[in-house]
PyMOL Python script that loads the backbone (N, CA, C, O; Angstrom):
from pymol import cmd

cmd.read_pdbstr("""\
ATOM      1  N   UNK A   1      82.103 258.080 -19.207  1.00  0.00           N
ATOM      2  CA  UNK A   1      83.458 258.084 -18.692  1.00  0.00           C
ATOM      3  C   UNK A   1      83.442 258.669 -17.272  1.00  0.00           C
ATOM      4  O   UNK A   1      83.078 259.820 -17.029  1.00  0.00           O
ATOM      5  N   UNK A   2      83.781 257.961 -16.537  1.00  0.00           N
ATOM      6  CA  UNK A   2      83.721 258.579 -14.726  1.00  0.00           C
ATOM      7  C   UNK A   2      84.807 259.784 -14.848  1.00  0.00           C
ATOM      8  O   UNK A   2      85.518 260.013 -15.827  1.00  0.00           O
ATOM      9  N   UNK A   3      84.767 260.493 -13.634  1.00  0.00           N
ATOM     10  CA  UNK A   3      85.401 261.743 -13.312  1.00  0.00           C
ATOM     11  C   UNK A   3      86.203 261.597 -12.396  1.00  0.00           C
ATOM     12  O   UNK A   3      86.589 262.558 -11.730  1.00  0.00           O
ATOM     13  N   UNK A   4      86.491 260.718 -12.248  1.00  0.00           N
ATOM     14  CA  UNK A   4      87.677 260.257 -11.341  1.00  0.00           C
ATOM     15  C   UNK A   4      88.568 259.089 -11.556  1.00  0.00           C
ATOM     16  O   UNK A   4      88.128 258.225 -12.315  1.00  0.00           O
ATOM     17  N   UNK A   5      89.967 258.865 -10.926  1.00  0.00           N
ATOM     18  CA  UNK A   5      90.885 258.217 -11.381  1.00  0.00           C
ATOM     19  C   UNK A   5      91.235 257.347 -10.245  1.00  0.00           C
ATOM     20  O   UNK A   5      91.671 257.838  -9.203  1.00  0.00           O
ATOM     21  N   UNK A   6      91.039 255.865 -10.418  1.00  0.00           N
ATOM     22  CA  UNK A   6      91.537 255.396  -9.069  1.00  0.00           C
ATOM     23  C   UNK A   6      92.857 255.032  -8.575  1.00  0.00           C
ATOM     24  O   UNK A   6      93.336 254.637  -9.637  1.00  0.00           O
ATOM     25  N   UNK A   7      93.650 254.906  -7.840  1.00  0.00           N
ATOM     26  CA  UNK A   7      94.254 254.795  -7.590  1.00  0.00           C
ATOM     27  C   UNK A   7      94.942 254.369  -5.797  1.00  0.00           C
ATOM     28  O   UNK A   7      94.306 254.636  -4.777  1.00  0.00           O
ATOM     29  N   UNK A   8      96.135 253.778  -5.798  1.00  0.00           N
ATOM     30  CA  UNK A   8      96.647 253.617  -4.633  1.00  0.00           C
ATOM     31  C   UNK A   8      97.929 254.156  -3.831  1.00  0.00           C
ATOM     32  O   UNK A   8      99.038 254.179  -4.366  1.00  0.00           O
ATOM     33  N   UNK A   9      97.722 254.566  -2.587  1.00  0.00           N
ATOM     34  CA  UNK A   9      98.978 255.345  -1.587  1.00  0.00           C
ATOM     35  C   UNK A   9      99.925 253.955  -1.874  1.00  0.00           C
ATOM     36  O   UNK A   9      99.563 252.809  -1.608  1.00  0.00           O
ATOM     37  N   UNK A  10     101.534 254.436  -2.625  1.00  0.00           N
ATOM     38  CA  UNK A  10     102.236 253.567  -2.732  1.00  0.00           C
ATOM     39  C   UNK A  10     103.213 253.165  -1.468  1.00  0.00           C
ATOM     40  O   UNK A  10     103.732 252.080  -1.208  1.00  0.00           O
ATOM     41  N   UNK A  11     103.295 254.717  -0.615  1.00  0.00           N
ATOM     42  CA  UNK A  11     104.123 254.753  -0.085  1.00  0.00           C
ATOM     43  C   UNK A  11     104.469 256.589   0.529  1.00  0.00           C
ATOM     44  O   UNK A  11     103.977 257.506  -0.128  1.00  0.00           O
ATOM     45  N   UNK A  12     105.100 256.825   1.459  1.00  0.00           N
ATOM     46  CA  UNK A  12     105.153 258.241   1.770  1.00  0.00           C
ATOM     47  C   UNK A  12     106.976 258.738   1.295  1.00  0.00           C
ATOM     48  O   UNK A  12     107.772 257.823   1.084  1.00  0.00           O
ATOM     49  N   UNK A  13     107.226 259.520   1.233  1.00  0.00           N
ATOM     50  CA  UNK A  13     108.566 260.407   0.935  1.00  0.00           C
ATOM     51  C   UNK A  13     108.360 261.692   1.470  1.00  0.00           C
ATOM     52  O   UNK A  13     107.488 262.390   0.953  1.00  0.00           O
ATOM     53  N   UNK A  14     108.932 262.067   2.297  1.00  0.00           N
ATOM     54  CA  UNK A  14     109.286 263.444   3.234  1.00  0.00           C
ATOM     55  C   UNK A  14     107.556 263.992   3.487  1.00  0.00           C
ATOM     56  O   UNK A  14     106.752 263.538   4.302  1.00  0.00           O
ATOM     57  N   UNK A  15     107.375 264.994   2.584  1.00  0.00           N
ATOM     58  CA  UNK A  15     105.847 265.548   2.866  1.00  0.00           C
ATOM     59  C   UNK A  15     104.924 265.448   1.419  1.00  0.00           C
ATOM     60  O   UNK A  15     103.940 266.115   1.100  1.00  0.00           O
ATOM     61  N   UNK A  16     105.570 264.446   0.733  1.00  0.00           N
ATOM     62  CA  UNK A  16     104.500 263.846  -0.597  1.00  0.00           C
ATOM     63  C   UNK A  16     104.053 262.606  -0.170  1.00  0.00           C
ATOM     64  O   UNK A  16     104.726 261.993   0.659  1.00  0.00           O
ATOM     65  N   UNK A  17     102.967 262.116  -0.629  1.00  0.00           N
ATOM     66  CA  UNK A  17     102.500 260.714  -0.754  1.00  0.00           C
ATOM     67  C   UNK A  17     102.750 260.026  -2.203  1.00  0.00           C
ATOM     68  O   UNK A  17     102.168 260.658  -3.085  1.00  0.00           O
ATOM     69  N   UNK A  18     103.424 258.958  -2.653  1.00  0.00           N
ATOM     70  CA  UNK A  18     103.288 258.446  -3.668  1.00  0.00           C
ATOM     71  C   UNK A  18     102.193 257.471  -4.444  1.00  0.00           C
ATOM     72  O   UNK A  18     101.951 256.264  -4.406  1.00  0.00           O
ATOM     73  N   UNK A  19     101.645 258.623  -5.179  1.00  0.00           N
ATOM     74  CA  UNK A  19     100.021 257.534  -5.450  1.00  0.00           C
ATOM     75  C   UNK A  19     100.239 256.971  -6.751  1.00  0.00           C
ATOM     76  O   UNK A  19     100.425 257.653  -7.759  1.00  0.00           O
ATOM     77  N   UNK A  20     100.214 255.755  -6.720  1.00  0.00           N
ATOM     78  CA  UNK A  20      99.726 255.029  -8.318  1.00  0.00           C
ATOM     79  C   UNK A  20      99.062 255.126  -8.787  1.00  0.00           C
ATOM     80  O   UNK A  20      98.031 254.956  -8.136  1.00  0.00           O
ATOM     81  N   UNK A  21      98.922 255.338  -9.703  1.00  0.00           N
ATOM     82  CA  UNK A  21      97.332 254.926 -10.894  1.00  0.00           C
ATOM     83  C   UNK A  21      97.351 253.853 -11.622  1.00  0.00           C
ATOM     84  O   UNK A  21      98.386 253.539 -12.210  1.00  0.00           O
ATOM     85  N   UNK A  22      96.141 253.056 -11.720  1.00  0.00           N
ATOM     86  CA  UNK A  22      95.691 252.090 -12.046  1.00  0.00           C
ATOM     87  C   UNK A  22      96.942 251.926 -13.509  1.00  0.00           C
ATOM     88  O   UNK A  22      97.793 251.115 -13.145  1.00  0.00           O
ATOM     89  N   UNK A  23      97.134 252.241 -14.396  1.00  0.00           N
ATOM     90  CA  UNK A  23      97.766 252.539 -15.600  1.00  0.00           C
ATOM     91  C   UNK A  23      99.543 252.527 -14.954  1.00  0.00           C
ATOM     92  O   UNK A  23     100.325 252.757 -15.876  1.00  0.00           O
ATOM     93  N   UNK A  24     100.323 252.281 -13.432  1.00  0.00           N
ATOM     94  CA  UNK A  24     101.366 252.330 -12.876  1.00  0.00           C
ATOM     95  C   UNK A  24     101.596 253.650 -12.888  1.00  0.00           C
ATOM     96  O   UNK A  24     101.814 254.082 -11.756  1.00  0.00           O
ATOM     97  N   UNK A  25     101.637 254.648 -13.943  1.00  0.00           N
ATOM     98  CA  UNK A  25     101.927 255.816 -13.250  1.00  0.00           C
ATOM     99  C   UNK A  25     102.329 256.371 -11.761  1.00  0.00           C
ATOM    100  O   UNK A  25     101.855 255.564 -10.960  1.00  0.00           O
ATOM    101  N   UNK A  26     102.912 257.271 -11.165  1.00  0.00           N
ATOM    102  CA  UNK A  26     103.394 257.964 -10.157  1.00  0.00           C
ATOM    103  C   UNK A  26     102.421 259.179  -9.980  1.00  0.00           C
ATOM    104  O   UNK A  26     101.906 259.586 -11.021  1.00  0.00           O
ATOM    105  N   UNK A  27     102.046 259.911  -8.642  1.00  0.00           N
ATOM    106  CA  UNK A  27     102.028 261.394  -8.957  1.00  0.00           C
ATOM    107  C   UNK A  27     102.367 261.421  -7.547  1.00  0.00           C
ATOM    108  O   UNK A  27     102.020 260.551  -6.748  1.00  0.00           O
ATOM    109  N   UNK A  28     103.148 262.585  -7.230  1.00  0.00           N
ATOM    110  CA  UNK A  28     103.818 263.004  -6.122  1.00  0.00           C
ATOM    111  C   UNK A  28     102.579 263.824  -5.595  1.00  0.00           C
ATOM    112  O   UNK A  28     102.064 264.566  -6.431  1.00  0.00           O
ATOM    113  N   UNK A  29     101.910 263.798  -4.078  1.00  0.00           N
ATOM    114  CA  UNK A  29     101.187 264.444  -3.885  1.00  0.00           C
ATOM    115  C   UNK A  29     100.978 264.728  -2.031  1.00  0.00           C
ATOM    116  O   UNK A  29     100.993 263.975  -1.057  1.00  0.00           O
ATOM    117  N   UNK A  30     100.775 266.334  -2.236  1.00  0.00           N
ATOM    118  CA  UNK A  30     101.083 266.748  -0.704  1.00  0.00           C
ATOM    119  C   UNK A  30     100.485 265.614   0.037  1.00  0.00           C
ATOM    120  O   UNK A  30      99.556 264.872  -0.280  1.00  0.00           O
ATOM    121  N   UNK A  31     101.205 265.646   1.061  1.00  0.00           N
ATOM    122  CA  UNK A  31     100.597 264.827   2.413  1.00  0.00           C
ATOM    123  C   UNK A  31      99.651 265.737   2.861  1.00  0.00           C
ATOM    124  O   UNK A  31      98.793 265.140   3.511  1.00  0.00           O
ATOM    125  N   UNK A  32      99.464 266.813   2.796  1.00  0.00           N
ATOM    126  CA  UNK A  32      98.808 268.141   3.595  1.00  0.00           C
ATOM    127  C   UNK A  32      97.396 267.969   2.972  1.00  0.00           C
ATOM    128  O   UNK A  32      96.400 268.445   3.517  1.00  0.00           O
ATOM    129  N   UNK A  33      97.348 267.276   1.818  1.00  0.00           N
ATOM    130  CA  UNK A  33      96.255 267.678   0.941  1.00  0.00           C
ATOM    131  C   UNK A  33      95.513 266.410   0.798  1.00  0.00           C
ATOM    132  O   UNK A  33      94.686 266.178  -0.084  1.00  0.00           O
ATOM    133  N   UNK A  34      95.897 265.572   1.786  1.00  0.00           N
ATOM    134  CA  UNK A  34      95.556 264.043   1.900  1.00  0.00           C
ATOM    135  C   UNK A  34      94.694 264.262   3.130  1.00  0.00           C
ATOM    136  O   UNK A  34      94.658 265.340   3.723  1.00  0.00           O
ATOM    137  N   UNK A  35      93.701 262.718   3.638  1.00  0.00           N
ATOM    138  CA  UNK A  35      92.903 262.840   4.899  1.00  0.00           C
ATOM    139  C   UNK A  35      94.019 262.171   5.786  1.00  0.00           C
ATOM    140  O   UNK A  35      95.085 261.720   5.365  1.00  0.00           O
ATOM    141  N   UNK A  36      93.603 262.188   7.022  1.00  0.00           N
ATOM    142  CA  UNK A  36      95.202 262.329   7.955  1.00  0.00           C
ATOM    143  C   UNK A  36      95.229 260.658   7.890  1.00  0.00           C
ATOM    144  O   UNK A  36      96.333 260.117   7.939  1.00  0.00           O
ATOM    145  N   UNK A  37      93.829 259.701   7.763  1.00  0.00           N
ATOM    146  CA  UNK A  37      94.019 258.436   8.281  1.00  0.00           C
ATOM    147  C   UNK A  37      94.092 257.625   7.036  1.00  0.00           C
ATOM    148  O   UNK A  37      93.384 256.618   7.038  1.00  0.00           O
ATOM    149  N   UNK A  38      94.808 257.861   5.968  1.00  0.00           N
ATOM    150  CA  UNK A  38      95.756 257.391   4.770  1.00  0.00           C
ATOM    151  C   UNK A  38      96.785 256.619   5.413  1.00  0.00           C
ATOM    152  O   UNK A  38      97.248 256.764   6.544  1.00  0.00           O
ATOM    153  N   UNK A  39      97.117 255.646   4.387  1.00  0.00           N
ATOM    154  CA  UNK A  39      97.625 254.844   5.220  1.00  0.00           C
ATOM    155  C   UNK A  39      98.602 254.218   3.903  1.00  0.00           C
ATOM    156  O   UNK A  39      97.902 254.365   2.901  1.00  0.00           O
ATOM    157  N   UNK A  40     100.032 253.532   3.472  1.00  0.00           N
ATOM    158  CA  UNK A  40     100.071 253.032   2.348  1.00  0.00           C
ATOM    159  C   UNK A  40      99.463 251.700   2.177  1.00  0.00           C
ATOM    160  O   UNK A  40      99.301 250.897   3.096  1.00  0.00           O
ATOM    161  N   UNK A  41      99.035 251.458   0.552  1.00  0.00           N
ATOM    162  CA  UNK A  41      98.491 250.283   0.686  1.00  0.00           C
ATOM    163  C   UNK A  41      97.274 250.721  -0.227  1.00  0.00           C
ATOM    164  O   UNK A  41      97.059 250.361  -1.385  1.00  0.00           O
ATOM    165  N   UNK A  42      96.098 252.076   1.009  1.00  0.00           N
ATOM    166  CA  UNK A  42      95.176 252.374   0.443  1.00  0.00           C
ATOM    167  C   UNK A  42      95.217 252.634  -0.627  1.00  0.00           C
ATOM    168  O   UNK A  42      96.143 253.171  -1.235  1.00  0.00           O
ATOM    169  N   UNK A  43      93.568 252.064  -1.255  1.00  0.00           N
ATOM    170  CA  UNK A  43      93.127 252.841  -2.407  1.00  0.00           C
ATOM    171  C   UNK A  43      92.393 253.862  -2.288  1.00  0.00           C
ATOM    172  O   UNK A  43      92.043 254.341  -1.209  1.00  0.00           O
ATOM    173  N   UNK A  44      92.111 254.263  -3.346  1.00  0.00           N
ATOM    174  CA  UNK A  44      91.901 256.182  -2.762  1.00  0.00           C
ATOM    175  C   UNK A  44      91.330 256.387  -4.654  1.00  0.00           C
ATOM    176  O   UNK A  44      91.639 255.648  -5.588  1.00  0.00           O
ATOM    177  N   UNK A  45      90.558 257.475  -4.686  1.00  0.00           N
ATOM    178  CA  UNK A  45      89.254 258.218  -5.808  1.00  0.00           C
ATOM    179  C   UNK A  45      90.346 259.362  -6.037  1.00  0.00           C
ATOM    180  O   UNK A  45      90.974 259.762  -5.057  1.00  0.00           O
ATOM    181  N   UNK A  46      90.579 259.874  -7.241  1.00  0.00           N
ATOM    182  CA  UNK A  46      90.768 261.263  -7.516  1.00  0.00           C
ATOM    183  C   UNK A  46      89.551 261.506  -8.060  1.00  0.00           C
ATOM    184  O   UNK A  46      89.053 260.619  -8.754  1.00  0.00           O
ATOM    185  N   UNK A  47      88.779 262.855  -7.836  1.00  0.00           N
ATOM    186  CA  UNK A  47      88.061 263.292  -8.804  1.00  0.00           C
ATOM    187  C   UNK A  47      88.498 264.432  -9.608  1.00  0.00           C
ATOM    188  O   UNK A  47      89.530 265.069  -9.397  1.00  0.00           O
ATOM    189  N   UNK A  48      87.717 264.637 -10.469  1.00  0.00           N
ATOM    190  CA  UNK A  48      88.005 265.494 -11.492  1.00  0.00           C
ATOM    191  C   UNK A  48      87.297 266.866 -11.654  1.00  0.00           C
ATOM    192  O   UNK A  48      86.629 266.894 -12.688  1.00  0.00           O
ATOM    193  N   UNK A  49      87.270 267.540 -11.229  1.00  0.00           N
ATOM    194  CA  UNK A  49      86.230 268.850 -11.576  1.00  0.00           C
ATOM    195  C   UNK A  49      86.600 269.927 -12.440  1.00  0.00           C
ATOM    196  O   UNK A  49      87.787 270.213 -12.593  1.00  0.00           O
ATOM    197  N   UNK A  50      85.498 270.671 -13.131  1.00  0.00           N
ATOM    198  CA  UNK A  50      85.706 271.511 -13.930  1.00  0.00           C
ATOM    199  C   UNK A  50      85.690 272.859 -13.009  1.00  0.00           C
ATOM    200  O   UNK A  50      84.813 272.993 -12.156  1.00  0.00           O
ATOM    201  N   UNK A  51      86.768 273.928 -13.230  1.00  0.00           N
ATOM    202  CA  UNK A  51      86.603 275.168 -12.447  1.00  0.00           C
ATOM    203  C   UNK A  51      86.576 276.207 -13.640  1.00  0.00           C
ATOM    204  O   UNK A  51      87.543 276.861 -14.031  1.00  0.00           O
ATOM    205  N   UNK A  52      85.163 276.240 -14.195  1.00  0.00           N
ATOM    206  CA  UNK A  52      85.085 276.983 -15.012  1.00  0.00           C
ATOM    207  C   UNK A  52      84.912 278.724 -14.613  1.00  0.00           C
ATOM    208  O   UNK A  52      85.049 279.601 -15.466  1.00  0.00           O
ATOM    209  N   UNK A  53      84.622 278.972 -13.307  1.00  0.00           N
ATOM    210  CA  UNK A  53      85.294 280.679 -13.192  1.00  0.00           C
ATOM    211  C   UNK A  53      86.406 280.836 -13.220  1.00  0.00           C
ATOM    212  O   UNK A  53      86.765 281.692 -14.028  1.00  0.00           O
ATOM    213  N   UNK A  54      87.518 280.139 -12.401  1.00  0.00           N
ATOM    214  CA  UNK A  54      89.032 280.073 -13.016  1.00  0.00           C
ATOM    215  C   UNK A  54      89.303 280.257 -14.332  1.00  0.00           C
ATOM    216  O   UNK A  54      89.821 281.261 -14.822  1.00  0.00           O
ATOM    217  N   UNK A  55      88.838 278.979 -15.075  1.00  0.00           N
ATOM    218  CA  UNK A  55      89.071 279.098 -16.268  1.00  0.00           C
ATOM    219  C   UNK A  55      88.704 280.222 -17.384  1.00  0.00           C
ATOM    220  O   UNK A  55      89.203 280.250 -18.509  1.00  0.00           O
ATOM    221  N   UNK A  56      87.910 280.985 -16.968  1.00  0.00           N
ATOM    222  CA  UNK A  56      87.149 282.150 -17.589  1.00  0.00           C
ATOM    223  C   UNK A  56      87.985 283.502 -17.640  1.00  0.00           C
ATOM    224  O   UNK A  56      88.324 284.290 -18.523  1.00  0.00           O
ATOM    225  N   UNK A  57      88.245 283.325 -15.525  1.00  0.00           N
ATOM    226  CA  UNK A  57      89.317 284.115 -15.258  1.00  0.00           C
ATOM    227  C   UNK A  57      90.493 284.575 -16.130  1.00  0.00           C
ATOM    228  O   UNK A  57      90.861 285.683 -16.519  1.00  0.00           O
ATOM    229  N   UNK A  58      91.027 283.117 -16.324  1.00  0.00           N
ATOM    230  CA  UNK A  58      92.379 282.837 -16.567  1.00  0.00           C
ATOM    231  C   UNK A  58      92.249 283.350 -18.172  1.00  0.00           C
ATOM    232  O   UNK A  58      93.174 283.801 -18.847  1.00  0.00           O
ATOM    233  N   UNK A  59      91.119 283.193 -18.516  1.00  0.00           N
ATOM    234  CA  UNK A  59      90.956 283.663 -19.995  1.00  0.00           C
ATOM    235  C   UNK A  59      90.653 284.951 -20.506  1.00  0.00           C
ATOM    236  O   UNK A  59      90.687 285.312 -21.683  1.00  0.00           O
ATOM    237  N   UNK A  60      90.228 285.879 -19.078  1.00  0.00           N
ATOM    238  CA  UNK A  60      89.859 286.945 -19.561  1.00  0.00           C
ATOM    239  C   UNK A  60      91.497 287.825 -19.112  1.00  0.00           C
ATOM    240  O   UNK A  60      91.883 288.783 -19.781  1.00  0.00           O
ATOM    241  N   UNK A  61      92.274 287.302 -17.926  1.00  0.00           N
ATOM    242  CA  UNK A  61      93.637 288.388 -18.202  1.00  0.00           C
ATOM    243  C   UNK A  61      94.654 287.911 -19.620  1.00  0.00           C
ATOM    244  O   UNK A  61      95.175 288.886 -20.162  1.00  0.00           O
ATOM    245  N   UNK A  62      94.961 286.636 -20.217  1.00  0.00           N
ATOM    246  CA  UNK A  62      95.298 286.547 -21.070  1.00  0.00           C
ATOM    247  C   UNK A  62      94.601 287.419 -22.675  1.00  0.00           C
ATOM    248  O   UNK A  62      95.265 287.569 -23.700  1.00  0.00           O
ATOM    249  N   UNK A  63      93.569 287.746 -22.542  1.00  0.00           N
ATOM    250  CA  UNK A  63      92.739 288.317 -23.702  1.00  0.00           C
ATOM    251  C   UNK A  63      93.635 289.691 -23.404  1.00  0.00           C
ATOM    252  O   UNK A  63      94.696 289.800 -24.019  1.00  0.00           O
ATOM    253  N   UNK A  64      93.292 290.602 -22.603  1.00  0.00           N
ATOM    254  CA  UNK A  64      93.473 291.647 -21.710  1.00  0.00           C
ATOM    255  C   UNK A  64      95.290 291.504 -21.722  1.00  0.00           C
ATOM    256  O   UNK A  64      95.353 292.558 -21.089  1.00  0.00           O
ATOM    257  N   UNK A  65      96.516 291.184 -21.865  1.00  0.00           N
ATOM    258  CA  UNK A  65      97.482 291.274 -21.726  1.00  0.00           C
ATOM    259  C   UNK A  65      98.174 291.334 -23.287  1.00  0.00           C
ATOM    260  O   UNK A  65      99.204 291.815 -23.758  1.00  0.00           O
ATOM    261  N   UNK A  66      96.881 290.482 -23.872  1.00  0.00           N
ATOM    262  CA  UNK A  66      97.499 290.538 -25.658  1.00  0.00           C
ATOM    263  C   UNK A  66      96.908 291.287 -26.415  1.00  0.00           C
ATOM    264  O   UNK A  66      97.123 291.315 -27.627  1.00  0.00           O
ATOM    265  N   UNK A  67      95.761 292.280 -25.591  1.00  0.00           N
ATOM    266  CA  UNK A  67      95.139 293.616 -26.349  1.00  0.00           C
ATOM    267  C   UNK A  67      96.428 294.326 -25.947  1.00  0.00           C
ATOM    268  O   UNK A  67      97.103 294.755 -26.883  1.00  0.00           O
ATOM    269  N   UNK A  68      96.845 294.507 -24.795  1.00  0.00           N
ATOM    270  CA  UNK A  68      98.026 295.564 -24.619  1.00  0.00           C
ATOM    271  C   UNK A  68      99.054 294.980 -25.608  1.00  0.00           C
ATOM    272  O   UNK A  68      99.265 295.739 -26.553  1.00  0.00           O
ATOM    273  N   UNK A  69      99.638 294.005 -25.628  1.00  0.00           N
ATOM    274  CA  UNK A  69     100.563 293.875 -26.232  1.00  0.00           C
ATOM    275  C   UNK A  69     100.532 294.124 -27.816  1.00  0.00           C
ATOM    276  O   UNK A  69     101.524 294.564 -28.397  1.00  0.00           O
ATOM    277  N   UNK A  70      99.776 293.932 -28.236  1.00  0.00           N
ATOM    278  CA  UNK A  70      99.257 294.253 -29.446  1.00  0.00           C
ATOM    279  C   UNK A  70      99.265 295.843 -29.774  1.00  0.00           C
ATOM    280  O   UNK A  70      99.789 296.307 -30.786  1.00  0.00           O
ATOM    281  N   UNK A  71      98.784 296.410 -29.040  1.00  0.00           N
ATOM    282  CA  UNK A  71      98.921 298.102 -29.181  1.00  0.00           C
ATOM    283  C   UNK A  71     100.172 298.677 -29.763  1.00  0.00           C
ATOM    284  O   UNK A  71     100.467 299.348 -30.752  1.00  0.00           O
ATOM    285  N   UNK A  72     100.903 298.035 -28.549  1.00  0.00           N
ATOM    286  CA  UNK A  72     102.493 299.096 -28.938  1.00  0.00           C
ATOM    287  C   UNK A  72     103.095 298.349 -30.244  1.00  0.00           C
ATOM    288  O   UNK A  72     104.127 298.764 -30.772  1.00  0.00           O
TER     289      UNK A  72
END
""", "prot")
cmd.dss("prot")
cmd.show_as("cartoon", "prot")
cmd.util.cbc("prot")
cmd.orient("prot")
């Protein structure tokens, strides 16, 4: 299964780009976070990555917030 989702710039709205996915879907997505020479029309790769220190992160203050809570 690839790690990325393809899709096309449908169109721009204020400071989102409207990208399709193959499946019609929508996703509203910064212009800021796009390469500047996007254009509508294009097709365009999402990839997918795993951020497993985040995720670890994110798992060790939730552990850590429900030992406290648990106490009282």
């Amino acid at each position: 299964m690839p790690n990325y989702l393809e899709a096309t710039i449908d169109r721009f709205e204020d400071d989102y780009a409207v990208v399709k996915l193959e499946d019609g879907q929508t996703i509203d997505w910064p212009v800021q976070n796009l390469p500047e020479d996007l254009a509508e029309g294009d097709a365009i790769k999402i990839y997918i990555g795993e951020r497993r220190e985040e995720t670890e992160d994110m798992a060790e203050k939730a552990r850590a917030i429900l030992k406290e809570l648990l106490k009282k």
